[in-house]
C-alpha positions in Angstrom: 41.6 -22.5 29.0 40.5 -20.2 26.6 42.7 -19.7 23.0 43.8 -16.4 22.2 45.1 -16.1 18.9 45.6 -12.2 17.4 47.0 -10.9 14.3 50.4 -10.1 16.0 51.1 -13.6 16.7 53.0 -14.3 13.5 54.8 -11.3 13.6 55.9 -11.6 17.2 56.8 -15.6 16.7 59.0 -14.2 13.2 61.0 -12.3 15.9 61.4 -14.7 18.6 62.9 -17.0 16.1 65.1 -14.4 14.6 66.3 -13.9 18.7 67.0 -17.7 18.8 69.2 -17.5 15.5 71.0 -15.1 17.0 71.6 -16.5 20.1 72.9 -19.9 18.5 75.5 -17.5 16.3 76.5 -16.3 20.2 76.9 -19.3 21.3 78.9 -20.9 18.3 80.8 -17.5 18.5 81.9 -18.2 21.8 83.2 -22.2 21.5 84.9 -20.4 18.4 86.9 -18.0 20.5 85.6 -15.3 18.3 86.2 -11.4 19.7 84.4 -9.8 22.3 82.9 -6.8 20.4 81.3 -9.3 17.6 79.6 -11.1 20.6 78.1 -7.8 22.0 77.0 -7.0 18.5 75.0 -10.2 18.4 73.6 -10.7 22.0 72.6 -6.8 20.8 70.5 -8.0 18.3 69.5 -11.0 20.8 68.7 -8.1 23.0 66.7 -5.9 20.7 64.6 -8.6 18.8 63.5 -10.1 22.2 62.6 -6.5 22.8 60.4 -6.1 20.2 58.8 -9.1 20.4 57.9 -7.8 24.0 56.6 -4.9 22.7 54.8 -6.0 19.9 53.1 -8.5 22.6 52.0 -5.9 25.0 50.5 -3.3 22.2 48.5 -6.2 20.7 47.5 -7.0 24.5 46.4 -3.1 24.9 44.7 -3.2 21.5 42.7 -6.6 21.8 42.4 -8.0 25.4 41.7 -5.0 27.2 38.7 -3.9 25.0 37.2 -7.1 25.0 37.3 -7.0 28.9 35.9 -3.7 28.9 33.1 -4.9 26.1 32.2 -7.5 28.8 
């Protein structure tokens, strides 16, 4: 199995962990009985940084693994 390692790696990794933080604040939120709304904000931000990480993923993907299959 070939090793593919890009620029975006660190960037994307910085958000997944930033998407786990959150969701252990949602889960403490929840044994803590804490309101509703607060827990939407936060699985929102679960939400969005997952998101980005997604994005950043599939852009670094377009940019790097498709030209080097079209170089081949």
């Amino acid at each position: 199995m070939t090793i593919h390692t890009h620029q975006s790696h660190p960037d994307i990794i910085k958000r997944l962990n930033r998407a786990r933080g959150h969701l252990s604040s949602v889960t403490q939120m929840i044994e803590d009985g804490r309101h509703c709304l607060d827990i939407a904000q936060q699985l929102h931000a679960v939400e969005k940084a997952i998101q980005q990480a997604k994005r950043t993923l599939v852009l670094d993907h377009i940019d790097h693994c498709l030209d080097e299959a079209l170089d081949t």
